[in-house]
MOPAC internal coordinates of N, CA, C and O (Angstrom, degrees):
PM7 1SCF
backbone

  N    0.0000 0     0.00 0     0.00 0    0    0    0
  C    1.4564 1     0.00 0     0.00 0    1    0    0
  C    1.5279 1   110.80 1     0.00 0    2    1    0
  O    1.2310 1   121.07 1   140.00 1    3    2    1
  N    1.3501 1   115.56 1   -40.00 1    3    2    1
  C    1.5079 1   106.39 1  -176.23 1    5    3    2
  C    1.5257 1   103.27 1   -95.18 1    6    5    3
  O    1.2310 1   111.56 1   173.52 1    7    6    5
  N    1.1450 1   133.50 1    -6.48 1    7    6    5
  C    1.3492 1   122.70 1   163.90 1    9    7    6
  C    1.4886 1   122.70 1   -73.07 1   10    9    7
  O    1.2310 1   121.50 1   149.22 1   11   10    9
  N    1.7742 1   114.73 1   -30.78 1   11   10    9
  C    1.5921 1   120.62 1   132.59 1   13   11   10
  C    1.2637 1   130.72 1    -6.12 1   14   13   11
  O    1.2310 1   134.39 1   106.95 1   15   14   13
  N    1.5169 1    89.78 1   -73.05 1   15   14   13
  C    1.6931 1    97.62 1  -155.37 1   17   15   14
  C    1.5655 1    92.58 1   -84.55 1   18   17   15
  O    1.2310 1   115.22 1   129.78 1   19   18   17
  N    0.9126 1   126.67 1   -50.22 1   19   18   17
  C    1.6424 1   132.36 1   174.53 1   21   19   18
  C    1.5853 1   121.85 1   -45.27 1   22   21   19
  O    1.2310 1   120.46 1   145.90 1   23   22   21
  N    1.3203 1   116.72 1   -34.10 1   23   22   21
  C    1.2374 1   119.12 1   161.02 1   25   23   22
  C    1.5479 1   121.63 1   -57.46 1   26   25   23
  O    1.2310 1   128.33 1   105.25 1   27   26   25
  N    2.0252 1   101.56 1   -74.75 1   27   26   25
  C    0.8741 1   115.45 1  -173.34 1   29   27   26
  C    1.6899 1   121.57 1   -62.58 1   30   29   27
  O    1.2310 1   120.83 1   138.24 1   31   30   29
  N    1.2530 1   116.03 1   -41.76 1   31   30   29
  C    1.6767 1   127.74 1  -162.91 1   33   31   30
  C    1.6310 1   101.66 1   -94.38 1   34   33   31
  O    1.2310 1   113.07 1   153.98 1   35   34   33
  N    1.8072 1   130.69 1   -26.02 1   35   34   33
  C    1.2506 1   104.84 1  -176.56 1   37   35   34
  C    1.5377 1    81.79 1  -113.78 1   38   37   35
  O    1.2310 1   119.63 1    98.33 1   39   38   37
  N    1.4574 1   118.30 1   -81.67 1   39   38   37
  C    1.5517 1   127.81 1  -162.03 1   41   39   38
  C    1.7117 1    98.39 1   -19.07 1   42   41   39
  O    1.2310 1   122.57 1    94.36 1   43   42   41
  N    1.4441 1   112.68 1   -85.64 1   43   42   41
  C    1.5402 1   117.48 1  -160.75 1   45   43   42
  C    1.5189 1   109.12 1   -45.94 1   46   45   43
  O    1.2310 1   114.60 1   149.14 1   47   46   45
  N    1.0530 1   127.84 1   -30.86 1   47   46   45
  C    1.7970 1   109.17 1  -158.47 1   49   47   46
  C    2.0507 1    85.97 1  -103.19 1   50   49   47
  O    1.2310 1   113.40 1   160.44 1   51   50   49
  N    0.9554 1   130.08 1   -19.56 1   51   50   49
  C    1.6158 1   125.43 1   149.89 1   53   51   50
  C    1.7581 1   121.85 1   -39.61 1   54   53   51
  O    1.2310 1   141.27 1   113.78 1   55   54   53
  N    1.1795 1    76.33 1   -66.22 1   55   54   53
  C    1.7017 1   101.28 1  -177.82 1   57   55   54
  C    1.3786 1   119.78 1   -47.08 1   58   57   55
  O    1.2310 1   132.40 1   122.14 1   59   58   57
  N    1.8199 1    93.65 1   -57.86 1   59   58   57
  C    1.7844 1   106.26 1   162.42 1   61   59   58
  C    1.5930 1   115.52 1   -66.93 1   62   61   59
  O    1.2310 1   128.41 1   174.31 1   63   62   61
  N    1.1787 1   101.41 1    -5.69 1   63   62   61
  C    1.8914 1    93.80 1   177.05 1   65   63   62
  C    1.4892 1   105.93 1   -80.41 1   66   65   63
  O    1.2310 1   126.86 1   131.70 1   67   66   65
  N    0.9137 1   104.40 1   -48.30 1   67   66   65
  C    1.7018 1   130.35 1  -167.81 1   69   67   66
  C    1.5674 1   116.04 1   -59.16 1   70   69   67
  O    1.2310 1   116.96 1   124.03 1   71   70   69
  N    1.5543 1   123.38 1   -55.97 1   71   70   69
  C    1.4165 1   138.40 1   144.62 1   73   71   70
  C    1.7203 1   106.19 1   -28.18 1   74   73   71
  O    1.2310 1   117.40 1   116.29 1   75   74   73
  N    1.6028 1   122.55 1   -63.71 1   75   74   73
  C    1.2505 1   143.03 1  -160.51 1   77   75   74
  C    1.4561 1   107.33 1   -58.34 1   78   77   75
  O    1.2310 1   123.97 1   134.53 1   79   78   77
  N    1.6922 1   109.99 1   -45.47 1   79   78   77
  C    1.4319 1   140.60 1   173.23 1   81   79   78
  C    1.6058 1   114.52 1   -37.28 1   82   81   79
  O    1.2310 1   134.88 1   112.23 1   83   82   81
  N    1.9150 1    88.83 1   -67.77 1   83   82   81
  C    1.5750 1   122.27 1  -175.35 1   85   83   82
  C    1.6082 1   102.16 1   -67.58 1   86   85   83
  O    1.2310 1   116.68 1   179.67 1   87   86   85
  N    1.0964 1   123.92 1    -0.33 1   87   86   85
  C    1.6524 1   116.20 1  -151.83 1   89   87   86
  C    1.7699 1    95.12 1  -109.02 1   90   89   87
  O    1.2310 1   130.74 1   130.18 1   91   90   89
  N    1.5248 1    96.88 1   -49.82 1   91   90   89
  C    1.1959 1    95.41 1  -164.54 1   93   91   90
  C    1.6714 1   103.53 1  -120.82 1   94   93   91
  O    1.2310 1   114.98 1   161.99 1   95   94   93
  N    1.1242 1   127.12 1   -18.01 1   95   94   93
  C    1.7260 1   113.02 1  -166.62 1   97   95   94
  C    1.6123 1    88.83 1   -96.53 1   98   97   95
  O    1.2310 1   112.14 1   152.33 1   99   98   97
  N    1.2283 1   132.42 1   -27.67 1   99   98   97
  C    1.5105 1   131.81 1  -138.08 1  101   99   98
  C    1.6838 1   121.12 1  -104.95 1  102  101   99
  O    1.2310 1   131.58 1   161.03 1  103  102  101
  N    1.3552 1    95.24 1   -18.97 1  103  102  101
  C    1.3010 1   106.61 1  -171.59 1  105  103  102
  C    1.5329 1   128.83 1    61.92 1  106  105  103
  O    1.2310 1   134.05 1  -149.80 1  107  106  105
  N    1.7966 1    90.44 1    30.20 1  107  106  105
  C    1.9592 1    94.02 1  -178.14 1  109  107  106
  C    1.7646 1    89.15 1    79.21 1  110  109  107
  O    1.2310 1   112.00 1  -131.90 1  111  110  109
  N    1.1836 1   132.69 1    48.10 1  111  110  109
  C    1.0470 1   127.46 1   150.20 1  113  111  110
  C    1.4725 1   129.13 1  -120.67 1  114  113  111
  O    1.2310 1   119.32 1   -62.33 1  115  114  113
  N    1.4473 1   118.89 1   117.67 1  115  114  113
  C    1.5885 1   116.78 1  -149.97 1  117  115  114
  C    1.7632 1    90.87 1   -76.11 1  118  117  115
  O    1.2310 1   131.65 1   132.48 1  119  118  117
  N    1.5004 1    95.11 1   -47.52 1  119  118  117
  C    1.7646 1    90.41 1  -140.28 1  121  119  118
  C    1.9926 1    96.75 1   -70.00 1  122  121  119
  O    1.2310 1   122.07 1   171.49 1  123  122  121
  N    1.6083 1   113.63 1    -8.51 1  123  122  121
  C    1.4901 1   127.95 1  -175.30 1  125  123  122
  C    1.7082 1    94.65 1   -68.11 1  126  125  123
  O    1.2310 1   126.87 1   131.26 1  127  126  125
  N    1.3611 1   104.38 1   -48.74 1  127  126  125
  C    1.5291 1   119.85 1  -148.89 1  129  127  126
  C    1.5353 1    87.19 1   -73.99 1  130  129  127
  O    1.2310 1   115.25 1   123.67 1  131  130  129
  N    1.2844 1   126.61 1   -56.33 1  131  130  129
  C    2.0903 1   127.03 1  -175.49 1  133  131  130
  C    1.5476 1    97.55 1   -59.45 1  134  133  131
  O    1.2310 1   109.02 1   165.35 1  135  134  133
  N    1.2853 1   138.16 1   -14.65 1  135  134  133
  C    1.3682 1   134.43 1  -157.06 1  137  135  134
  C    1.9382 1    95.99 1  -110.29 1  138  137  135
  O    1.2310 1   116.81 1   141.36 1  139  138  137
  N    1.1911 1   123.67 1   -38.64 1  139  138  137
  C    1.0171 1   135.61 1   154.40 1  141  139  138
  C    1.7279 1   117.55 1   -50.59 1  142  141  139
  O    1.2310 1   125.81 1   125.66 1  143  142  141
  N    1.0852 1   106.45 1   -54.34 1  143  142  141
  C    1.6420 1   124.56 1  -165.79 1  145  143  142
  C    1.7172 1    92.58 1   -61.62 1  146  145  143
  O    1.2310 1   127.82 1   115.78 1  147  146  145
  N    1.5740 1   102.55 1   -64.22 1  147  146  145
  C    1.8235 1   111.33 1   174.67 1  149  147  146
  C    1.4219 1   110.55 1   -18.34 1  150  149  147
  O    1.2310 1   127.57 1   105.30 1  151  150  149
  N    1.7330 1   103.03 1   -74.70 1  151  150  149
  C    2.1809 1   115.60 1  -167.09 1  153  151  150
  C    1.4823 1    87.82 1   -50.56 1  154  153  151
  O    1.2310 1   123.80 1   123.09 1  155  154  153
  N    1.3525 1   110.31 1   -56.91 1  155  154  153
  C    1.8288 1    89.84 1  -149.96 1  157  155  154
  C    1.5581 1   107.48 1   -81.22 1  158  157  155
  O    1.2310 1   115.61 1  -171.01 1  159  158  157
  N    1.4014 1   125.93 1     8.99 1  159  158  157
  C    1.3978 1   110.30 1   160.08 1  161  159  158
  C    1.5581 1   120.99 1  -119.27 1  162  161  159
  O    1.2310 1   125.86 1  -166.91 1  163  162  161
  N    1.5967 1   106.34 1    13.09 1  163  162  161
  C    1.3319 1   137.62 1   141.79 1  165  163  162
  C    1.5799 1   104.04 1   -49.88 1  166  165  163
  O    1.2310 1   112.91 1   104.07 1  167  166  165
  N    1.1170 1   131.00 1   -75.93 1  167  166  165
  C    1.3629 1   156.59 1  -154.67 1  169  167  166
  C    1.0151 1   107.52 1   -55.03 1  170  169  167
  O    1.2310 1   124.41 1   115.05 1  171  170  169
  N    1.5736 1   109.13 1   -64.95 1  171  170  169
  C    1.7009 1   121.48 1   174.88 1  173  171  170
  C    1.3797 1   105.34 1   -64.45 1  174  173  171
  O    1.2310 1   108.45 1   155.97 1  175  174  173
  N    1.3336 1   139.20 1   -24.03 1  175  174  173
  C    1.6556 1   130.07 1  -176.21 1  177  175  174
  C    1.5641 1   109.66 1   -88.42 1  178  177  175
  O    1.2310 1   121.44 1   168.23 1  179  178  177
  N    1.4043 1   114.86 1   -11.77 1  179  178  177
  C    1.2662 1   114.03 1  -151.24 1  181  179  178
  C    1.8543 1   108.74 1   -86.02 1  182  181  179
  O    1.2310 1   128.73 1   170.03 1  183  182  181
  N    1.7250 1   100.78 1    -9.97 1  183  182  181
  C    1.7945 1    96.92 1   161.15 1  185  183  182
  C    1.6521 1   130.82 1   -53.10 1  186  185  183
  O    1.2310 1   133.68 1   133.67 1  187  186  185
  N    1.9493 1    91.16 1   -46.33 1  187  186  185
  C    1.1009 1   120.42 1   160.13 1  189  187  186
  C    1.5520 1   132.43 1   -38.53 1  190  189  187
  O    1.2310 1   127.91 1   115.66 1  191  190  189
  N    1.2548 1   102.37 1   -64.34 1  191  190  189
  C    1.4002 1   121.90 1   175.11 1  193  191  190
  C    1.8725 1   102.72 1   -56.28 1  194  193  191
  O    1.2310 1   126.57 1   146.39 1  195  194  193
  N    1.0240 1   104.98 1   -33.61 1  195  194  193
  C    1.8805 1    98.64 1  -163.82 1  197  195  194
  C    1.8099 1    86.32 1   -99.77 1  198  197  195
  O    1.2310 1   110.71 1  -168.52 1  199  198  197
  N    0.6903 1   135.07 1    11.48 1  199  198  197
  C    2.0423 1   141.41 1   157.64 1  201  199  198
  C    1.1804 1   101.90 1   -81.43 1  202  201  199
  O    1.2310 1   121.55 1   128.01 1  203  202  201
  N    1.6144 1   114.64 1   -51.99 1  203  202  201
  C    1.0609 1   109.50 1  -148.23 1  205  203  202
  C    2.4398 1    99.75 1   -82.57 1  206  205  203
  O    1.2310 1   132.62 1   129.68 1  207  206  205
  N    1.1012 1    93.23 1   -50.32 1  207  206  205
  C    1.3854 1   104.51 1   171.59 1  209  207  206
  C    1.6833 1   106.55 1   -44.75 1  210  209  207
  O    1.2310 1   112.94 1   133.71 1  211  210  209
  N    1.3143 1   130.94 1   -46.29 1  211  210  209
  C    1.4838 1   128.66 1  -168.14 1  213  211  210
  C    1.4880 1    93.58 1   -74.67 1  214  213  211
  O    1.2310 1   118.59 1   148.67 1  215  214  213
  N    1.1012 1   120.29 1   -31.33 1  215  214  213
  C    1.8538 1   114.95 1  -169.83 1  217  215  214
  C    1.3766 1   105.16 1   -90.74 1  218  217  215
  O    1.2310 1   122.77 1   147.87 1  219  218  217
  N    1.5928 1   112.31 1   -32.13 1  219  218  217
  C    1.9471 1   108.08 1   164.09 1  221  219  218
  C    1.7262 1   102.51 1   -58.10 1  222  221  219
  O    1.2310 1   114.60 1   113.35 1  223  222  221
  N    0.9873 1   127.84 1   -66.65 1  223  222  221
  C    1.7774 1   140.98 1  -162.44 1  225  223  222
  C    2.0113 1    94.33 1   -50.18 1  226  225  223
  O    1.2310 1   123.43 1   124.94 1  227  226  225
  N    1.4862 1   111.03 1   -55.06 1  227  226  225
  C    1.9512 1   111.82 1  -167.86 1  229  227  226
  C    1.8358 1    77.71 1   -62.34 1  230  229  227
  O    1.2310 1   118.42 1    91.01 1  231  230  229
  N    1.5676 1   120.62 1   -88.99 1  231  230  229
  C    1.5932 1   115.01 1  -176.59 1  233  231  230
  C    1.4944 1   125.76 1    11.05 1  234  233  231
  O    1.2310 1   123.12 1   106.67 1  235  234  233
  N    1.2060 1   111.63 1   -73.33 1  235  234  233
  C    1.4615 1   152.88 1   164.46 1  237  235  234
  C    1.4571 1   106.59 1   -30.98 1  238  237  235
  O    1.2310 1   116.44 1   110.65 1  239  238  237
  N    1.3512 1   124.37 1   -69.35 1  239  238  237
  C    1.5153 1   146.99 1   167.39 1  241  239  238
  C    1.6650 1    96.97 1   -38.57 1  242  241  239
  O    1.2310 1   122.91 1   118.43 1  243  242  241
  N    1.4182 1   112.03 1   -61.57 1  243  242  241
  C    1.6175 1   116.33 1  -165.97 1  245  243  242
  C    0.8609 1   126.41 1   -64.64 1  246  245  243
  O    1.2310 1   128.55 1   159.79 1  247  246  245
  N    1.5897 1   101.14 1   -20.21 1  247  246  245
  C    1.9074 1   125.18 1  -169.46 1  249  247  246
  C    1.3931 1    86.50 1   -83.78 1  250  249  247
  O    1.2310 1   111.63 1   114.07 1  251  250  249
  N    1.2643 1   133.38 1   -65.93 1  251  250  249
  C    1.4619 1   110.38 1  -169.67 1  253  251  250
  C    1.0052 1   126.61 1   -76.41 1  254  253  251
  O    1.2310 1   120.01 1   168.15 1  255  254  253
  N    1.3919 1   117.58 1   -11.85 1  255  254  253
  C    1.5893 1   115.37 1   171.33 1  257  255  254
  C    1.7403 1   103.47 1   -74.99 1  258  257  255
  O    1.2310 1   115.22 1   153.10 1  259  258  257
  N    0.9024 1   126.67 1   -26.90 1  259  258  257
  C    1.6231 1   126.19 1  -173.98 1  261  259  258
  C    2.1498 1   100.94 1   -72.51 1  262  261  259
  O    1.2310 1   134.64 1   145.63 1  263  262  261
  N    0.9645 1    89.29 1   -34.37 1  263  262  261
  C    1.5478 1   116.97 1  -164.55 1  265  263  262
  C    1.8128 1    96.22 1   -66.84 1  266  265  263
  O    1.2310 1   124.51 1   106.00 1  267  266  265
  N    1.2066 1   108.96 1   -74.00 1  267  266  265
  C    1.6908 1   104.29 1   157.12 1  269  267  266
  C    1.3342 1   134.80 1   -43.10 1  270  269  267
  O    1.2310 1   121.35 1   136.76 1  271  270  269
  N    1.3752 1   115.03 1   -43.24 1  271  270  269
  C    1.5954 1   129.71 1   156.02 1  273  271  270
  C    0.9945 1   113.62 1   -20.56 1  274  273  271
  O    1.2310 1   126.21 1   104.63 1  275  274  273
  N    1.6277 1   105.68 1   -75.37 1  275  274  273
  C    1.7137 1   117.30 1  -174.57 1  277  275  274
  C    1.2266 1   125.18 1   -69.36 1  278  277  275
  O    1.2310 1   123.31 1   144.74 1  279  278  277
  N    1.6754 1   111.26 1   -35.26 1  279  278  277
  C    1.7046 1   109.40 1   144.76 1  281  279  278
  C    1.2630 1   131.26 1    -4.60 1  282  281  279
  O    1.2310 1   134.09 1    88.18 1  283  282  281
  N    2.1620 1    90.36 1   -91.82 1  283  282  281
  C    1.2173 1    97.81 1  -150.57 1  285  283  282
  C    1.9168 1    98.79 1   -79.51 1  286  285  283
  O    1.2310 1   117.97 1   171.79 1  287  286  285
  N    0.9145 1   121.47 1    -8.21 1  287  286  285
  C    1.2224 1   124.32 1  -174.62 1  289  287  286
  C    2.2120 1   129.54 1  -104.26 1  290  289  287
  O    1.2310 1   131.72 1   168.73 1  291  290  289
  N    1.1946 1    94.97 1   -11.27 1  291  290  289
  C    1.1656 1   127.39 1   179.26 1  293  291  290
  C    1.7191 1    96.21 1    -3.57 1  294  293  291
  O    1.2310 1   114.97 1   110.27 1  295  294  293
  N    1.1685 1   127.15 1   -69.73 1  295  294  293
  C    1.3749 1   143.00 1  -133.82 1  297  295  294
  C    1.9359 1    96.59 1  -114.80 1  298  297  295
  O    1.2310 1   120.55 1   167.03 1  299  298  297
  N    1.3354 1   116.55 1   -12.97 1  299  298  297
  C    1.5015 1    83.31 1   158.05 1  301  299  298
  C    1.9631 1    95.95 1  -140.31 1  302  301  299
  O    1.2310 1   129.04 1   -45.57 1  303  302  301
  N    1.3819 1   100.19 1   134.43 1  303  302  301
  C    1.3496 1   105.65 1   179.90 1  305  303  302
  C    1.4497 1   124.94 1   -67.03 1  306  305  303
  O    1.2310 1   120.29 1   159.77 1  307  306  305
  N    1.4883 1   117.06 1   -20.23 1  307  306  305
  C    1.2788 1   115.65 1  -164.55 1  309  307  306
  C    1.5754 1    90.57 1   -73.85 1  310  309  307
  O    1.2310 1   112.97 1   138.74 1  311  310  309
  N    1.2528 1   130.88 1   -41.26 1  311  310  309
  C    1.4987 1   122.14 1  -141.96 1  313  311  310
  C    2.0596 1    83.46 1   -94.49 1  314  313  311
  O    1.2310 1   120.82 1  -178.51 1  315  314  313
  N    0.9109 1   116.04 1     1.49 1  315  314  313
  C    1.8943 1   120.68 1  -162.13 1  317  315  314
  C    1.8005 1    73.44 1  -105.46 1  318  317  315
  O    1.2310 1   110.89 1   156.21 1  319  318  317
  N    0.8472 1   134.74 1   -23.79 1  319  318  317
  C    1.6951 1    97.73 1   175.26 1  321  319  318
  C    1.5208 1   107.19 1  -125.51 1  322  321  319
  O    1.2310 1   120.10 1   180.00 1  323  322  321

């Protein structure tokens, strides 16, 4: 099943980008056409990428606020939660 979906839904329509790349922007140039292929699936990931960075940075925020918590409160639990 996941060799399915992995073939058909990521590998092939990559693959056909990449050929498509080499065919027409590149002039029969492989290593132009993978360097091309990179930005524009840079581009499309990069919503992702800036989700993922805003939820590392809030994380981050919680970690040290939890981090002081246990500090200043170490020794009695009621007031630690």
């Amino acid at each position: 099943m996941f060799l399915i979906i992995w073939h058909d839904f990521l590998y092939q329509p990559v693959f056909n980008l990449l050929i498509w790349i080499y065919n027409n922007w590149t002039d029969a140039n492989l290593g132009w056409a993978v360097v091309y292929l990179t930005v524009i699936l840079r581009l499309l990931l990069l919503p992702f990428s800036l989700v993922s960075e805003k939820t590392k940075a809030k994380n981050s925020d919680i970690t040290s606020e939890i981090k002081r918590i246990n500090k200043d409160f170490y020794d009695d639990p009621v007031l630690k939660k």
